[in-house]
C-alpha positions in Angstrom: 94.3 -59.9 36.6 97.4 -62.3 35.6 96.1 -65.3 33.1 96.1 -68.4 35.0 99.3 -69.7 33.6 101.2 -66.8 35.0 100.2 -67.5 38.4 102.8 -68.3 40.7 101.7 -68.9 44.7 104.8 -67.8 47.4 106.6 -70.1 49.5 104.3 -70.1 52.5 107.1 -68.2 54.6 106.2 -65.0 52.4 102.8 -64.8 52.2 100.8 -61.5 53.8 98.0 -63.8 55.7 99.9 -66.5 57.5 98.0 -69.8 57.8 98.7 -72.8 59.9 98.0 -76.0 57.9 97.1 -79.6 59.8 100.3 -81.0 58.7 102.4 -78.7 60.9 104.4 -77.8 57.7 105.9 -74.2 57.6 107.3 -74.2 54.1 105.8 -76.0 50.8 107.7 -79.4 49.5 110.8 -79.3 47.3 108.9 -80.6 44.0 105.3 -82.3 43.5 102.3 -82.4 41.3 98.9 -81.0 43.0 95.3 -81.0 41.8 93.6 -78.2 43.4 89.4 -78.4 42.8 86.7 -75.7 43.7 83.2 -77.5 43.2 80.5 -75.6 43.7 76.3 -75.7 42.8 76.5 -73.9 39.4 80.6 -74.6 38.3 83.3 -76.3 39.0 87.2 -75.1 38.6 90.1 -77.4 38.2 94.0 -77.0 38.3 97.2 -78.3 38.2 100.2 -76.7 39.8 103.8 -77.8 39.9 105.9 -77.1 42.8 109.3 -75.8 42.0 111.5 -74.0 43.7 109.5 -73.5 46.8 107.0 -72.1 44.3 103.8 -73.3 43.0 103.6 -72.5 39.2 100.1 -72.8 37.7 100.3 -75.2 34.5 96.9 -75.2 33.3 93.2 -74.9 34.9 89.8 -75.7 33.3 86.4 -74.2 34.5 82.7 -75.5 33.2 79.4 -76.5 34.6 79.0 -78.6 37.4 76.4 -80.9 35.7 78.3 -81.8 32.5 79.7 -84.8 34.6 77.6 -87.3 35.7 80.8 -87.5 38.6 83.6 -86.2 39.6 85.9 -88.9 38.6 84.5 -88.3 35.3 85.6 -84.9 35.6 89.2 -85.2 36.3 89.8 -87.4 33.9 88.4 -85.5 31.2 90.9 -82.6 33.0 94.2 -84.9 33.5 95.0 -88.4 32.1 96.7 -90.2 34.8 98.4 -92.0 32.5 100.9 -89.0 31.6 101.8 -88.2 34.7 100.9 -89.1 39.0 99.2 -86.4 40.8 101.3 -86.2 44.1 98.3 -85.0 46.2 94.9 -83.3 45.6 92.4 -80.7 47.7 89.3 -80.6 46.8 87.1 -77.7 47.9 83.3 -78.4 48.2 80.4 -76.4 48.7 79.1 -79.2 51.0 79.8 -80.4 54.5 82.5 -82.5 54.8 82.5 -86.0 56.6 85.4 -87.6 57.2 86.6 -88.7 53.0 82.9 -88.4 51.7 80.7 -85.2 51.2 77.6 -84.5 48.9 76.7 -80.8 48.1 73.5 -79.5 48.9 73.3 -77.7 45.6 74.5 -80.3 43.3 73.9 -84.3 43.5 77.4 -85.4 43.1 78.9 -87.5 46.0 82.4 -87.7 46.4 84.4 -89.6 47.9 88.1 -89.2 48.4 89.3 -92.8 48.9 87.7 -93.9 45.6 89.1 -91.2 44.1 92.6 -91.7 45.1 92.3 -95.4 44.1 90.8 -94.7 40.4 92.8 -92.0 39.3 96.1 -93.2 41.4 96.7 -90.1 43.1 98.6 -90.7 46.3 97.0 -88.7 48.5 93.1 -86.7 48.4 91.7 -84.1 51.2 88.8 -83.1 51.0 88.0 -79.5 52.7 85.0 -77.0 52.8 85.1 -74.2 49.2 85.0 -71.6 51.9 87.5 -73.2 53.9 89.8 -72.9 50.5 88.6 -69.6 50.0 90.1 -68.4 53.5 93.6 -70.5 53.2 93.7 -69.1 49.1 93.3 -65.3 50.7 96.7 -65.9 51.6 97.9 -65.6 48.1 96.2 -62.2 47.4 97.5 -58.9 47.2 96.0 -55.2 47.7 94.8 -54.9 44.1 92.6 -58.1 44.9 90.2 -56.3 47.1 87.6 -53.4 47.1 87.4 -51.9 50.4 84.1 -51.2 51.6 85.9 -50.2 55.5 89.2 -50.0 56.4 88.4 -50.2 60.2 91.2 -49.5 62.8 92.4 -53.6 63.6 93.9 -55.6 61.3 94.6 -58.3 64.0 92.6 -60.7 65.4 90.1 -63.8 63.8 88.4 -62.8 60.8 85.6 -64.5 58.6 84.6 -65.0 54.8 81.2 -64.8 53.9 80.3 -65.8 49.9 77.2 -65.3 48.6 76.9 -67.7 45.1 74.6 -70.3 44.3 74.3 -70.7 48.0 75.8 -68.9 51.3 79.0 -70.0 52.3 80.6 -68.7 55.5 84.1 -70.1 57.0 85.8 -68.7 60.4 89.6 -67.7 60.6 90.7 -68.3 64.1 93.9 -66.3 65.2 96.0 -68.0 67.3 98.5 -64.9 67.8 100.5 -66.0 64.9 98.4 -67.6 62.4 94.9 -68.1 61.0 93.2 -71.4 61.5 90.7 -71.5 58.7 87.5 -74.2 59.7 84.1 -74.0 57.8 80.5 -73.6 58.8 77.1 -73.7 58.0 76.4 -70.8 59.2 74.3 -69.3 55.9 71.8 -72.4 56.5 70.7 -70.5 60.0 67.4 -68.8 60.4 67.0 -65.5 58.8 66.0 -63.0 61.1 63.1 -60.5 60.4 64.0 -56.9 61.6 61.2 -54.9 60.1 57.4 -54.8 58.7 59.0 -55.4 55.6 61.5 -58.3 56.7 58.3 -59.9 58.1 56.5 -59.9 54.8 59.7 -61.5 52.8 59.1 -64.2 55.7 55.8 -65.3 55.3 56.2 -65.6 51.8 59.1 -67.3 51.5 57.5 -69.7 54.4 54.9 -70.4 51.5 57.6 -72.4 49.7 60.6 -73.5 51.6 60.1 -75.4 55.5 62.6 -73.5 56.8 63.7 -70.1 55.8 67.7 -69.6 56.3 69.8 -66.7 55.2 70.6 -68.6 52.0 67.2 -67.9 50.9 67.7 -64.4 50.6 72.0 -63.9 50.3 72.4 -65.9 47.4 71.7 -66.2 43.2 68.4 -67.6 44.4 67.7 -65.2 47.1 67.7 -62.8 44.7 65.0 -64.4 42.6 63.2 -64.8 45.5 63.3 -61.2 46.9 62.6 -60.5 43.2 59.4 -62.2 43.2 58.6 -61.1 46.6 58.7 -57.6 45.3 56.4 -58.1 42.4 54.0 -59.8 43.8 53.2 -56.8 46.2 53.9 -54.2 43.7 50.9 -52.8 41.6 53.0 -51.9 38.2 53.2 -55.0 35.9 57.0 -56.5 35.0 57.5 -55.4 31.7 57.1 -57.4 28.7 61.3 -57.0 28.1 62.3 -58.4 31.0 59.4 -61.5 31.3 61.1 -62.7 28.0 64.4 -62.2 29.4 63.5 -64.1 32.7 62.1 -66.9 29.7 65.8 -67.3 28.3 68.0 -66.7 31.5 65.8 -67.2 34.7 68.8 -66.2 36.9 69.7 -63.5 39.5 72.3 -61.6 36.7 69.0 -61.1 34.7 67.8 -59.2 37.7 70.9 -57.4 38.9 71.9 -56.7 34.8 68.4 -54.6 34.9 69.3 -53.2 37.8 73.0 -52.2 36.9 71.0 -50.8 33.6 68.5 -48.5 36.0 65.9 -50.0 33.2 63.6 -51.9 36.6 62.8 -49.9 39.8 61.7 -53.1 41.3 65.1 -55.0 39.9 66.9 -52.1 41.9 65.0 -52.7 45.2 66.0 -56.2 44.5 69.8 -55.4 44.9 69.2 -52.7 47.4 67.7 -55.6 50.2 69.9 -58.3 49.2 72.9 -55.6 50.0 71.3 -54.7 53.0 71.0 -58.4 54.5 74.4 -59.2 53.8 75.6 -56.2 55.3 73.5 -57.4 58.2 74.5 -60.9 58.2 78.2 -60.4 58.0 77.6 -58.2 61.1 76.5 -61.1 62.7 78.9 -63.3 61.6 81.4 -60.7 63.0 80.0 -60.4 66.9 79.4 -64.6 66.6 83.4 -64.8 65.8 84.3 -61.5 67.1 86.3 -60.8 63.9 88.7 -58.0 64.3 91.1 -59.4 61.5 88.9 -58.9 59.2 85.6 -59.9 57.3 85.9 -61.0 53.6 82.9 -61.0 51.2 83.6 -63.4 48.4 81.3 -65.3 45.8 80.8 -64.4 42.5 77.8 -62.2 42.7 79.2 -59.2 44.8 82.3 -58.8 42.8 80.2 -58.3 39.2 78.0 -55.7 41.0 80.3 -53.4 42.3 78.4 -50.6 40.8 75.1 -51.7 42.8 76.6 -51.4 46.4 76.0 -48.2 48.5 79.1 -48.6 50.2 78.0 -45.3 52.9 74.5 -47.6 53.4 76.2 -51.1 53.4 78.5 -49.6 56.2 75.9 -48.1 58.3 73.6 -51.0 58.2 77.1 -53.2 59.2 77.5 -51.7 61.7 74.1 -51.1 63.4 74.1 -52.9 66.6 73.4 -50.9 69.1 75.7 -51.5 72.1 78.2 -53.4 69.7 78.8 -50.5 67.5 82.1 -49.6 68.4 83.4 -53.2 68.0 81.8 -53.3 64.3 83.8 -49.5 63.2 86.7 -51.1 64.1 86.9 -54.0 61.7 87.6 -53.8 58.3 85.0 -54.9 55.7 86.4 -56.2 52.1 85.4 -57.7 48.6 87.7 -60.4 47.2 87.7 -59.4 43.6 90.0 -62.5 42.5 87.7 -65.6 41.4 90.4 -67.9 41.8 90.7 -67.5 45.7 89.8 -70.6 46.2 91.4 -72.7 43.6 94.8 -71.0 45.0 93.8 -72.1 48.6 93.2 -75.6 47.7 96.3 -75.7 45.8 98.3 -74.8 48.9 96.0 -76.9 51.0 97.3 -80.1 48.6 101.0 -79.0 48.5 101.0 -79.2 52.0 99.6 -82.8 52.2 102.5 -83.9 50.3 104.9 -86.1 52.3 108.4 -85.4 51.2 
């Protein structure tokens, strides 16, 4: 993987996944300065690109918690002083739903608002799209050595989808119009999780012990896994071992779980990763026959990519694509893992060059 500064984006003419942007524009600017953002529950990314030469040349990016600003204005300018020099246009890519210039996440309590951004930090223009909207437009800028195929399928052509397991379950839609993709986001991981088995049906009533409603985001997530976690041991007889209870005391997270189950040191840690595998597989199946996805479906996030080692990719397969009378639609479509975590900083970056006015 290139170090950020060497990054360098294509002229939108040459890229491998064509996109069409709102502005109509088929080729970036001649020159600008964009702010591209990915803000998610747990971190949030920042960069600043230059466009030269039809080219977008990263100049320097900055990634840290999401909750070491009390806002996001905060946040830029600890990134950029406005002072030195005016951002031409910014994209900022939110895990949240997007209305109109405002959203607020629903796993972090910052609210932002474009408009007062644009005005405090003097930056001519701010959009404001969906992270796994950014991720789609951001796949654009990837190449071969960016993905792990899990299925090569027999279509390459047609609307595809991202699904990203994280801190929550993003999914976005890629609408093929014959020449180009149309990226537009969802919130399709907030839908009901469907039981399929005894087992499934257990998982339900006890996470229906602690959350109203139980979505696919319970389960295909950094918290699902906890929560399939603790599902697990509550119905298993052998106690958790004293090792990992004091791990779980320092780092109460889903890579404590899948780090013992990468070790082989937990057989319950391994089940853990072996459902939350399996209801991805099944939900991105889903996501495929809602959006009948021939071009593709892309599994991004940052949980998938660090356990590569965990995924059966025989089982994850077979389980995609068990659908009974859909089956042959399913073996036709490839299956992939974005391995580059700065999909959708790149996306947004494009996104922003594009809404410059030149």
């Amino acid at each position: 993987m290139k170090n950020f500064q060497e990054i360098v984006l294509p002229d939108i003419s040459d890229v491998s996944i064509p996109m069409a942007y709102p502005s109509g524009q088929k080729k970036l600017p001649v020159s600008g300065l964009v702010l591209a953002a990915d803000v998610g529950g747990t971190k949030t990314e920042l960069a600043l690109f230059q466009i030269k030469e039809g080219k977008l040349l990263a100049l320097k990016n900055q990634r840290y918690a999401t909750t070491d600003h009390q806002s996001f204005i905060e946040a830029i300018r600890n990134f950029h002083d406005e002072q030195s020099s005016v951002i031409d246009c910014a994209c900022l890519g939110v895990a949240g739903t997007v209305d109109g210039d405002k959203v607020k996440g629903v796993n972090f309590t910052w609210e932002i608002d474009a408009k007062k951004i644009a005005s405090d930090l003097r930056i001519k223009t701010v959009l404001l799209i969906n992270d796994l909207q950014a991720n789609a437009y951001g796949l654009s800028a990837l190449d071969d050595s960016d993905f792990e195929i899990i299925a090569k399928g027999e279509k390459d052509e047609g609307n595809a989808v991202v699904i990203s397991p994280g801190t929550g379950l993003g999914e976005a839609g890629m609408f093929w119009d014959g020449t180009y993709y149309h990226p537009y986001a969802t919130e399709g991981g907030h839908c009901n999780f469907a039981p399929s088995n005894e087992l499934d049906a257990e998982l339900w009533k006890f996470l229906k012990n602690s959350f109203e409603h139980v979505s696919w985001e319970r389960l295909i997530s950094g918290q699902g896994i906890l929560n399939i976690y603790q599902f697990l041991r509550s119905s298993n007889t052998e106690k958790e071992p004293e090792w990992l209870t004091e791990q779980l005391k320092i780092d109460h997270s889903a890579k404590t779980i899948s780090a013992a189950a990468i070790d082989k040191k937990d057989p319950v840690c391994i089940e853990t990763m072996q459902l939350f595998f399996k209801y991805l597989a099944i939900e991105s199946s889903q996501l495929a026959l809602k959006t009948k996805a021939t071009g593709g479906i892309f599994i991004g996030g940052g949980i998938v990519p660090k356990n590569l080692s965990l995924i059966d990719k025989k089982e994850f397969y077979k389980t995609f694509i068990n659908t009974g009378r859909m089956e042959h639609l399913l073996k036709n479509i490839p299956v992939k893992i974005v391995l580059n975590d700065k999909t959708a900083l790149m996306g947004a970056a494009y996104y922003a060059a594009m809404g410059i006015s030149n």
